[in-house]
C-alpha positions in Angstrom: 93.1 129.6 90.2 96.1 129.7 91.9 95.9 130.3 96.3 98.5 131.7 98.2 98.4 130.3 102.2 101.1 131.2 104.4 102.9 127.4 106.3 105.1 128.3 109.1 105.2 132.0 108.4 106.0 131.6 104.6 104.0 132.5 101.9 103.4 129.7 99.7 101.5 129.9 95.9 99.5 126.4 95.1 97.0 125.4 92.5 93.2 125.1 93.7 91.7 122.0 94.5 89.0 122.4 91.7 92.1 123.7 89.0 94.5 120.7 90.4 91.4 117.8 90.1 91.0 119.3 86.6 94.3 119.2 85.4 94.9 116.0 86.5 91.9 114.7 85.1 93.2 116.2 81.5 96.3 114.4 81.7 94.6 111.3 81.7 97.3 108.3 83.0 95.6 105.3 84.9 97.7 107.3 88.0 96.4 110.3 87.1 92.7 108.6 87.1 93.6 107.2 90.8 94.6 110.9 92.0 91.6 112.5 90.5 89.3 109.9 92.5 91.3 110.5 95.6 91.0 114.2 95.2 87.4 114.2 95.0 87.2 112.2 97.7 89.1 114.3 99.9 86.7 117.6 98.4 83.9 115.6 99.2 85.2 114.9 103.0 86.1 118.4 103.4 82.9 119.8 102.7 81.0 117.0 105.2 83.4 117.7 107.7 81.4 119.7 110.7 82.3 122.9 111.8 84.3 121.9 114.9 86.4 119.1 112.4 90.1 119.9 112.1 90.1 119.6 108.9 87.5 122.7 109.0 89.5 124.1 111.6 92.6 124.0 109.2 90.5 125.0 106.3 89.2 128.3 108.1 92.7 129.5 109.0 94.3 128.5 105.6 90.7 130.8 104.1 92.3 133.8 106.8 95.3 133.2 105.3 94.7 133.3 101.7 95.0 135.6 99.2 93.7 134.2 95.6 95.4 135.6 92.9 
């Protein structure tokens, strides 16, 4: 699924976290491997994050801010 988040006023189209850990996963390289496991762990942080965390912070306004496509 792709996102669109607006960064410093500029609309900006990315991949989702779920589509990106995926892909990634598909391509297979002992790199690629490494990135997956990074990626989850930064999915699992972001969900255990409380409310008041930046990162939750950050993820609530990028959520305002998006507009899946």
């Amino acid at each position: 699924m792709r996102v669109t988040v607006t960064f410093q006023g500029v609309p900006i189209t990315v991949v989702g976290l779920d589509d990106l850990i995926r892909n990634t996963r598909a391509i297979g390289r002992p790199q690629d491997k490494r990135d997956v496991r990074a990626l989850e762990r930064t999915r699992a942080a972001s969900a255990e994050a409380p409310q008041d965390h930046p990162a939750k912070a950050g993820a609530a306004r990028a959520a305002r801010s998006t507009r899946r496509s």
